[in-house]
Each structure stands twice: as C-alpha cells, then as structure tokens.
N, C-alpha and C positions, 0 to 999 in steps of 0.2 A: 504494500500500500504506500503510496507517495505522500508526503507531508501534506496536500492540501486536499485530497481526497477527500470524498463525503460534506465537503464544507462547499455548500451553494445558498445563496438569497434569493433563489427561486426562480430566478431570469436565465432566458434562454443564452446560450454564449454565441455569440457572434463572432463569424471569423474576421480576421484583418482584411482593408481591401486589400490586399497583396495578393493575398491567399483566393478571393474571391475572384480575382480580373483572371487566374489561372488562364491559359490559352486552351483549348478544347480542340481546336484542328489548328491546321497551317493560315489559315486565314486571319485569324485571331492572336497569332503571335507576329511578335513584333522584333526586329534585330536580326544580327548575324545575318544578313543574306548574304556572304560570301560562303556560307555552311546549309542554311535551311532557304534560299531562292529557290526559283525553278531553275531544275536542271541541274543542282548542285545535288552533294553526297548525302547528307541529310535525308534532302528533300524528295530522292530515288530511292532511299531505304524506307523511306515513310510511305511513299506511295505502292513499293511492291510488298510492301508489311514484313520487312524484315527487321531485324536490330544485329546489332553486331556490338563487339565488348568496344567498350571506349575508353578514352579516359579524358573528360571534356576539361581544359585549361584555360581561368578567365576571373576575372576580376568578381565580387559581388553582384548578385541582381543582374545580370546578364541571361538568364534563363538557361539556365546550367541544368538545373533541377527541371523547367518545363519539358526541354527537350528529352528527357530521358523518360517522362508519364509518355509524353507524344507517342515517343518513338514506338514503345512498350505496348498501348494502347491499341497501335495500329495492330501488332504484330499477335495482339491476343494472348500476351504473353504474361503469365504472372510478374507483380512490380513490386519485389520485396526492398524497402528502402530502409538503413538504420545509419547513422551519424559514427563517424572512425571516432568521436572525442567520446560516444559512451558505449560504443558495443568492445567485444573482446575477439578471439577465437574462438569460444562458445556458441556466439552468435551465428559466428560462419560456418560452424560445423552444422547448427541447428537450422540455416538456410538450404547448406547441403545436400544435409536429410529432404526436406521442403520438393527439395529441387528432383532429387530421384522418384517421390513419390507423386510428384504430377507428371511424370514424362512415362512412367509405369499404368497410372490409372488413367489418363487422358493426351499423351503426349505432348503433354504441355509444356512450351516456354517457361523456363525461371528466369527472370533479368532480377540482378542484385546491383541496386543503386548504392554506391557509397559516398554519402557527402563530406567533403576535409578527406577523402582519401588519403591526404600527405601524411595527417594523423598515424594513421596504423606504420607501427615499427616492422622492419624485416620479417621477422616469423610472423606475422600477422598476416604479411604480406602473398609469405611465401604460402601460407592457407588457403590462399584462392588459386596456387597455379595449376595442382592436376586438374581440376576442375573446369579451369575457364579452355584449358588446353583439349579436354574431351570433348566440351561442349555443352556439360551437365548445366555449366552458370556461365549468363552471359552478363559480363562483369560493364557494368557505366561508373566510372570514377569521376569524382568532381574535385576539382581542386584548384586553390586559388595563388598555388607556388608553384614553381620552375618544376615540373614530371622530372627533371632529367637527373636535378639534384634531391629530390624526396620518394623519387620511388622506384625499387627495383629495377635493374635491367632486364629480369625475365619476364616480370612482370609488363613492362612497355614494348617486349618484342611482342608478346600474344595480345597485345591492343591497338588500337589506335589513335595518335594523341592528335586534337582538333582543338583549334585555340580562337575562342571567341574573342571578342571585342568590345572594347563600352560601348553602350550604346550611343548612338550620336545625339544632337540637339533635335532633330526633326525625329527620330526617333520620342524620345520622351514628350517632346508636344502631342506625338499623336496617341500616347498612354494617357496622360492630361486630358486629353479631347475625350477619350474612349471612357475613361473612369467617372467624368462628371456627368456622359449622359448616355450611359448605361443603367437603365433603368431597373434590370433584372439582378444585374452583380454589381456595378458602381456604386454611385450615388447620385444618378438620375431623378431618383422618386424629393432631391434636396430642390430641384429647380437651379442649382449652384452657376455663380459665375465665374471667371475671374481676372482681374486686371493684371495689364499686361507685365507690370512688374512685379507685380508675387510671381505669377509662372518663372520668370525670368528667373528670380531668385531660389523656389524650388527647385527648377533646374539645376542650375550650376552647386547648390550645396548638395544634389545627389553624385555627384562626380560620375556620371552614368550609372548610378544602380537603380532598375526599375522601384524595388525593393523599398530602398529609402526615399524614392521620389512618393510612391503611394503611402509609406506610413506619412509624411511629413503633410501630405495634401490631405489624409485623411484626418489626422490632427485640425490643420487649419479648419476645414468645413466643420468641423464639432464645436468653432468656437465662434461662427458667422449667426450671428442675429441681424431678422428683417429689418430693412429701413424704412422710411415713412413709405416707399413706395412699394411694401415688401417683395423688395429683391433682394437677394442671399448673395452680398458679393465676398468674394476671398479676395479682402483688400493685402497691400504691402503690408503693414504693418502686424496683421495676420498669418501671415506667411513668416517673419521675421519672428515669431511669437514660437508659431511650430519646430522653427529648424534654431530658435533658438540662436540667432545671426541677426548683425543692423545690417541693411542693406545701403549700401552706401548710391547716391545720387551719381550717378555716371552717364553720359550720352554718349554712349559708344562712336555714334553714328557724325559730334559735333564737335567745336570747337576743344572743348575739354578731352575729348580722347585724343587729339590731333598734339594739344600742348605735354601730355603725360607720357607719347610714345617719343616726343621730339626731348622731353626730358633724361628718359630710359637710353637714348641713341646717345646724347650728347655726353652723359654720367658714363657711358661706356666708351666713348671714343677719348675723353679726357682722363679715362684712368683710375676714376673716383668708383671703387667697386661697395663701398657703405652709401651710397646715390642710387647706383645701379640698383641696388638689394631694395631699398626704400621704393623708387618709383618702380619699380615690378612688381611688390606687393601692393600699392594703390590700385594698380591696375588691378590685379586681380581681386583683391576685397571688392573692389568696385564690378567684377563682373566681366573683365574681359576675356574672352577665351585664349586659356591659355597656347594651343596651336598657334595661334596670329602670334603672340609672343614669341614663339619656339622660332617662327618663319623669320621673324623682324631679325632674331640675333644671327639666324644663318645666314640671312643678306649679309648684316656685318660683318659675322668672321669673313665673306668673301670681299666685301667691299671695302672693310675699313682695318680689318688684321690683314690679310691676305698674306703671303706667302710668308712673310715675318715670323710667322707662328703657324703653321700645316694643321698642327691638332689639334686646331681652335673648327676647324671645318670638321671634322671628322668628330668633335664634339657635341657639336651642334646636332650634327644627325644623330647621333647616340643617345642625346639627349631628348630629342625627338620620339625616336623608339622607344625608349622608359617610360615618358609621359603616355602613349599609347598602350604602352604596356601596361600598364600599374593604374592610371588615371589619378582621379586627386581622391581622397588628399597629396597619396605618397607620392605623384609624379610630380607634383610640383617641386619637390626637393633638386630634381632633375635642371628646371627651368633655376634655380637659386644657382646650384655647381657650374651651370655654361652662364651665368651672368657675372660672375665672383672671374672667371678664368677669362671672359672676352678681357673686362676693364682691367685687367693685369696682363695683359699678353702685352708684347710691344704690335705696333700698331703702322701697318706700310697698306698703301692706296695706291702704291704703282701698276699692279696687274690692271685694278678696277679703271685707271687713263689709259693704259696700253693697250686693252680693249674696245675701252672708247675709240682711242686713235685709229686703230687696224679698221674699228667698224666704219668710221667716218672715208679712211680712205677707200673702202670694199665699195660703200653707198657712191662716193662721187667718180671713181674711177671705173666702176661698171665691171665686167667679168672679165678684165686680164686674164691673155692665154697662160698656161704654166710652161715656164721653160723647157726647152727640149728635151736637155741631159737628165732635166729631173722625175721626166713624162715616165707609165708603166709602159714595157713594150712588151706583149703577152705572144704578139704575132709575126711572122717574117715583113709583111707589109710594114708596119708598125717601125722595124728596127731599121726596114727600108728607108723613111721617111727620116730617120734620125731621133725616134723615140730613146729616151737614155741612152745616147750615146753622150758619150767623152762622163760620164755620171763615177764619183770617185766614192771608191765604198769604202767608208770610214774606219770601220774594224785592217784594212790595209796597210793603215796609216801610223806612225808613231802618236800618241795620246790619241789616237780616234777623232782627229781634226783634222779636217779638211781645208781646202780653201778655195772654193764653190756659192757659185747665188742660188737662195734660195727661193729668191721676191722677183716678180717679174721687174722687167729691163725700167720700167717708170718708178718703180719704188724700191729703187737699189740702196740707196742711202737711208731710205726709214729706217729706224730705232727707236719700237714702241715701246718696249720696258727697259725702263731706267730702275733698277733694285735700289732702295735704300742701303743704309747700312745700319740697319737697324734688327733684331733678330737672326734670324734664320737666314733675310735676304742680304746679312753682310758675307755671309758664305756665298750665295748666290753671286755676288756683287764681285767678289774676289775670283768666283771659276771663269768668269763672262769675263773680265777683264783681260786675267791672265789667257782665254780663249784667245782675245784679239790680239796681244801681245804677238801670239803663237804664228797666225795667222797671219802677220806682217812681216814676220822674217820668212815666213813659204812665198810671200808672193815674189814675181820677177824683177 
C-alpha cells in the first residue's frame, strides 16, 4: 500500500492536460517529422503495424513516451511500460514471464517501454539482451543522455537509436491552439483566450517541452477570471504567475532588438566579454531566440575573428549543435562559452575585405577566361588546344612553390588578403610573405 492510499475527499481525479492532449493517431501528434512524416521510418512502421526495439534519444516533452503507445497501439501489441528510476531486475524478469505467456496463448506482441533507460546499471541492462535478441520483448528505451555513453554496446547493436528534436516554435503554437479549443480533452469547454505575449512567454520558458508548455498553460487558465465582458483571457501577467518568470518588454521585431544585438556585436568585437555575457542575457530574459543569437556570433567568428582564431568558427557550430541538442535551459550555457571565447579571441577582418574585394572585382569584370596552363585537360582535343600546358606541379618543386599566375591576365596584380598580424594570421602573414620572398628569386 503506498502512503496516500485510501485517503480521497470524494472528487473524481482529473488527469493533467499533458496526459489528456495524448496523440491517439498520426494526425494528432505533433513534432519530429524528420522521424514520424510521411514516408519517414516511424511513420512506415506505424502504418504496416509493426514496432521494432528502439531506443528513442531527446530532450523532455518531445513525445518520447507518445511515440512508443502509437507505435504499440498500431501493432496490437501488449505496452508494458515501468520507469528504470523505480523498477529492478525483478520487474524484467516478471515482464519476461508476461511476454512468453501472450505469444503462447494469443501470439501476442510484448513491447517493454523503458522511460530514463540511462537509469538501469549494466546487469540490468544486460537482462533484457537474450530476450530482445529472440524477439520475446520488443524493447523502446527513452532517454534523455548520450545512448553511447549510458548504455551498453550490446545492448544498442540489437536496437535502434533515433534522436528527436525540440520541438520548434510553430510546433508548440499549434499545441497552444489544439489545447484551448479542444473541447473533448483540452480546455475548450473554458471558452479560453490568449494574448499574444503570455503564448510568447509560455513558449520560450518551455524550452520545447510539450510537457511543461501544457502544465504551465494549464496552471494559467485555472487562475483567469471573466471580465466585465466575460471573456476568459490568459493575460501576460498570468502566464508570468504560472511559469513563475517577469517577462520582460522586448520588441523583437523594433528599434530595441536592433540596439541590444548592435550592443552584443560591439561588446564582442571590443573585447569586453562581462558586456558580451550581460547583453546576451537581456536578450534572452527578454525572449529572443536563442538560434538568431547562435547565427549572429557565427557571422562574427567569420567576419570579425576570422582566420586570427580558426576555432572560434568551429565553435560557433558546436555551439550551435549543443543548443539543438540539449535546448534550454542547458543549451544556453553553450550560447554563454562561444560568447566569453568570441570577445577574447584576437580579432582580424581581413578574409571578410578580401572577399568583398574578389567579389567586387568577379561582379565588375564579368566571367574572365581561366588561364591556359591552369585549364583541366581530361581530353586529346583539350591538350591540343593548350589546356595545362606549361602548368608546374608544385609537389616538383623545392618548398612546393611555384612561380605561376593564378588570376586571369586583368587581375595579375590583385592582392585580396592582406593577414594581420595578429593571432593565428601573424603565422599566416609570415608563410605569404616568406612565399613571395621565395618567388622572387625563381623568377628570371
């Protein structure tokens, strides 16, 4: 008997909307269509009613757990589901048993949902492998850590690991939409409205978890009282009440978003990284998605570190993939480590001119032939004509320097990138030099 057993005040227990909006077919769920579209792996196991073991990889509130009733559901398959944080070996062995005894009396499906699968230690692990391996249990794992480091290697050869996604912005609008006028499992029968900056702000404090997005909306509606015109609005202030967050006044769309990201650019290009850390959190208390932020600093590392610092680009995206990966809260730690590293990197704008320059001159000088010697010549024709000929291949050569044009005959003399000497591009700065040094005693 569990400690609150037996103890009720008479009222029926209502379930969470979380628990109520549940998706029932494909239609009704929402997210992952890179997994459950048409035409996708999901979405052709669901339809020919099959399941197979998984082991589904993915943040909170992503429908981790839907997908696995779906799947199950189609396939007519028993859905024995228990939690790795409170079952044992016991459990498994006693699904086991389950599992032999309907494939004997009705040849039935056993799928065994395990939610936190990262949970269960080795031997626990190793208790599902003859099993999933015969085919007795068709294992679906849910977990919210890296498979590769929390769970067996025999275990993930006999499955398959499929890695959902947070769900996007238009994604949770349309959960939003569905929940307040769903009349049968929402809370359609409220009449509920609501303004456009409570959504705003439920959103972004769910960090894409469907999950937290309906407990937080289902809190707000429980505390909207009609107004004289009784309309039931989920004002801001309401919303801020549920998730327990001020929402701060930001216009993404105006003047103030325009001054905050020219703040965040400038605190990064001057070096000042307690600036950069400050206007990057305005922004985001304030609501801005974080991706736009992720995108702004990879322009930078190319535009304003550029070759100075190499791993300041290669940061950027890594930091990019974390924030996808993780979502917020924890991805934002991501967006804080590539903002701390731009404004201390040293800082060269030579490639982002050099670019310019080359483009400028491509646009006003139009499609320049390529020199001959430099031409591919694949065909006798081709080598007839003088395709690479007199062409001096570098590896021939003492230090692999040649002394050959490479720019057609109008633009012999450009020289788009001038390297600092600053970073990384004062080694740049020093090979190019010492290059031309080289190339001046080979000529005649």
């Amino acid at each position: 008997m569990g400690l609150f057993d037996g103890i009720s005040d008479g009222r029926p227990v209502i379930e969470p909307l979380a628990q109520r909006l549940r998706p029932r077919n494909p239609d009704e769920f929402i997210g992952q269509k890179h997994l459950f579209g048409p035409g996708k792996l999901l979405r052709l196991l669901y339809e020919k009613g099959q399941v197979a073991s998984l082991i589904l990889w993915g943040p909170p509130g992503v429908g981790k757990t839907s997908l696995a009733r779906l799947l199950t559901q189609k396939a007519s398959a028993d859905f024995v589901e228990f939690s790795a944080v409170l079952s044992g070996v016991k459990d498994v062995r006693e699904v086991v048993e389950k599992a032999r005894k309907n494939k004997m009396t009705s040849n039935k499906a056993t799928v065994l949902f395990v939610d936190e699968i990262h949970r269960f230690n080795k031997a626990q692990q190793d208790a599902f492998l003859p099993h999933v391996e015969s085919g007795l249990v068709t294992l679906i794992g849910a977990t919210t850590e890296n498979p590769s480091f929390e769970i067996i290697p025999a275990l993930i050869s006999r499955t398959r690991v499929l890695v959902l996604e947070p769900l996007t912005r238009e994604d949770l609008e349309e959960l939003v939409r569905k929940a307040i006028t769903d009349k049968e499992k929402g809370l359609g029968a409220l009449n509920l409205e609501i303004e456009p900056d409570a959504l705003e702000l439920l959103i972004l404090s769910s960090g894409g978890d469907a999950r937290s997005l309906l407990n937080a909306l289902e809190l707000a509606s429980s505390l909207v009282r009609g107004d004289a015109d009784n309309r039931r609005v989920v004002t801001r202030s309401l919303a801020e009440e549920s998730v327990q967050r001020k929402a701060w006044r930001y216009d993404k769309g105006g003047e103030e978003h325009y001054n905050l990201i020219s703040a965040l650019h400038k605190s990064l290009r001057d070096g000042d990284p307690d600036a950069a850390l400050y206007w990057l959190s305005r922004m985001l208390e304030g609501g801005e998605d974080p991706v736009f932020l992720l995108r702004r600093m990879i322009r930078f590392a190319s535009e304003d570190v550029g070759l100075a610092d190499p791993l300041s680009l290669m940061l950027g995206i890594s930091a990019l993939e974390s924030y996808r990966l993780l979502g917020s809260p924890e991805g934002l730690l991501a967006l804080a480590h590539l903002a701390v590293h731009l404004a201390c990197a040293p800082k060269s704008n030579s490639v982002y001119k050099a670019f310019d320059a080359a483009t400028a001159d491509a646009r006003k000088y139009g499609p320049l032939p390529v020199p001959l010697h430099i031409r591919n010549a694949p065909t006798a024709l081709m080598k007839n004509l003088g395709y690479g000929q007199g062409y001096k291949y570098a590896h021939d050569y003492e230090d692999a320097s040649v002394d050959q044009e490479h720019l057609p005959e109008e633009l012999s003399e450009r020289r788009y990138y001038q390297p600092t000497t600053r970073g990384r591009e004062k080694a740049l700065s020093e090979f190019m030099e010492a290059r031309r040094k080289r190339l001046e005693k080979k000529k005649p």
